[in-house]
C-alpha positions in Angstrom: 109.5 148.0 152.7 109.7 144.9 150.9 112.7 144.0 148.9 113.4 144.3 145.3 114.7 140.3 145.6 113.6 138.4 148.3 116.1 137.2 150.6 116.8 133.0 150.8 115.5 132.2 153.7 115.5 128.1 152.9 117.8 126.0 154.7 117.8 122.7 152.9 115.4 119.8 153.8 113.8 122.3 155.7 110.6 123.3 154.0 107.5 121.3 154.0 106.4 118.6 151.1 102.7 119.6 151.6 101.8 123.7 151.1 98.0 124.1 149.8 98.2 127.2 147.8 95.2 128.9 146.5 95.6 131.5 143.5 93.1 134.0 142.5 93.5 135.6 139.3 91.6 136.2 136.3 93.8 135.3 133.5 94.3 131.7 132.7 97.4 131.8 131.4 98.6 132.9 134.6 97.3 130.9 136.4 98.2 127.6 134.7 102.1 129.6 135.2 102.0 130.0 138.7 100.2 126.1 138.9 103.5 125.2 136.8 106.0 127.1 139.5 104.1 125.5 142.4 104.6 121.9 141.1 108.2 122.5 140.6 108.4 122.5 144.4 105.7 119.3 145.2 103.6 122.0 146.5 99.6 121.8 145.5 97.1 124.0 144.1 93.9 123.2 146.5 91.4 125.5 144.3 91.9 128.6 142.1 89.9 131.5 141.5 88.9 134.0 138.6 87.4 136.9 140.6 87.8 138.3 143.9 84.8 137.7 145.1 85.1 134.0 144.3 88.6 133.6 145.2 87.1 135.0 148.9 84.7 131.8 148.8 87.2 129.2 148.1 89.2 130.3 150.6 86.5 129.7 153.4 86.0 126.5 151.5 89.1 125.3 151.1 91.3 126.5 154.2 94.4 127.1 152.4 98.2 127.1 153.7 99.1 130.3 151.4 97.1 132.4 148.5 98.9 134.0 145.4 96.4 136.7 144.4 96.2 139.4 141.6 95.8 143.3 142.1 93.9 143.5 139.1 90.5 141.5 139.4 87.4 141.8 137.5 85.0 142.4 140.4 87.0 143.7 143.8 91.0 144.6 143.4 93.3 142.3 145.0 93.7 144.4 148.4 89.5 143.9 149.2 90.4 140.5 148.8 93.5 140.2 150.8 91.8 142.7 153.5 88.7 140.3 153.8 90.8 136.8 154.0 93.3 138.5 156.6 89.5 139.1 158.6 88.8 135.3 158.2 92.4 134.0 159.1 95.3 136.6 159.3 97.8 133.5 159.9 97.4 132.5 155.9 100.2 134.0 154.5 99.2 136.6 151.3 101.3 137.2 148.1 100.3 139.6 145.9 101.4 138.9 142.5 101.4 141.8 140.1 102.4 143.4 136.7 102.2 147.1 138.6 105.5 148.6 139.8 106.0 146.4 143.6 107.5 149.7 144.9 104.4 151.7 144.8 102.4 149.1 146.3 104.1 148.1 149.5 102.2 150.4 152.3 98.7 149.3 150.5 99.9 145.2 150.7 101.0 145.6 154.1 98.2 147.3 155.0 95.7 144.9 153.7 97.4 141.6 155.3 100.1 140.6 152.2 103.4 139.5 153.5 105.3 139.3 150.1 104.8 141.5 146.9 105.7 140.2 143.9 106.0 141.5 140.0 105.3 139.0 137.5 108.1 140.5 135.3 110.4 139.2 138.5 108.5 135.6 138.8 111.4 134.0 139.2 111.1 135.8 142.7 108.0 133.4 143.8 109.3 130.9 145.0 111.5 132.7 147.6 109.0 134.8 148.3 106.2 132.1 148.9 108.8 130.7 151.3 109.5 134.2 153.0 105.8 135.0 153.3 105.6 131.1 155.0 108.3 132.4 157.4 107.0 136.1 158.3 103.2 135.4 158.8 104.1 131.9 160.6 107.5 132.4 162.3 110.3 130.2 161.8 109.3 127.5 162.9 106.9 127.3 159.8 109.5 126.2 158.1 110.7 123.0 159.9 106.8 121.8 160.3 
């Protein structure tokens, strides 16, 4: 269901400067990693979360363009927390970003409102698929906003 790499679905000049991307995940040194690979493309961290639960709140709060979230969370697992955003907004693009095997996981994701699955031993795959997740849960014309 979802690729092993994601596809390049960028057409130069054509993405956005400003995406407001909202992690949740529990360990720090992740997130400062995915902070890092977010800057690299003038896109912004609006908030970050350590817990589910939390990461739920600041997404109310902050009205992000796109979350990165962890599977493994210390309260709820990552697909409560994907299930109860999609209920708030299911036009936010999801991305699940994971250390278990992405093939196992892709009827779960879908089924809780992720767009793109990602493994963390594949991160150089984020970026793509932040920009394919953009494009499925927006529709092309996302990506010339």
């Amino acid at each position: 269901m979802f690729p092993e790499r994601a596809p390049d679905v960028q057409k130069e000049g054509s993405w956005p400067l400003e995406l407001r991307v909202l992690i949740v995940d529990d360990s720090e040194t992740t997130r400062r990693l995915l902070r890092a690979i977010i800057g690299s493309r003038q896109w912004s961290v609006c908030g970050e979360a350590e817990n589910g639960l939390d990461g739920v709140e600041r997404y109310k709060d902050l009205k992000p363009d796109l979350v990165v979230i962890d599977l493994s969370l210390p309260d709820i697992n990552g697909f409560e927390v994907a299930k109860r955003m999609s209920t708030l907004n299911h036009a936010v693009p999801l991305v699940l970003f994971t250390v278990l095997d992405v093939e196992g996981l892709a009827a779960a994701a879908c089924r809780a409102g992720i767009c793109q699955v990602v493994s963390k031993a594949q991160v150089w795959d984020l970026i793509r698929s932040i920009e394919n997740a953009v494009t499925q849960c927006r529709g092309p014309q996302a990506a010339n906003a």
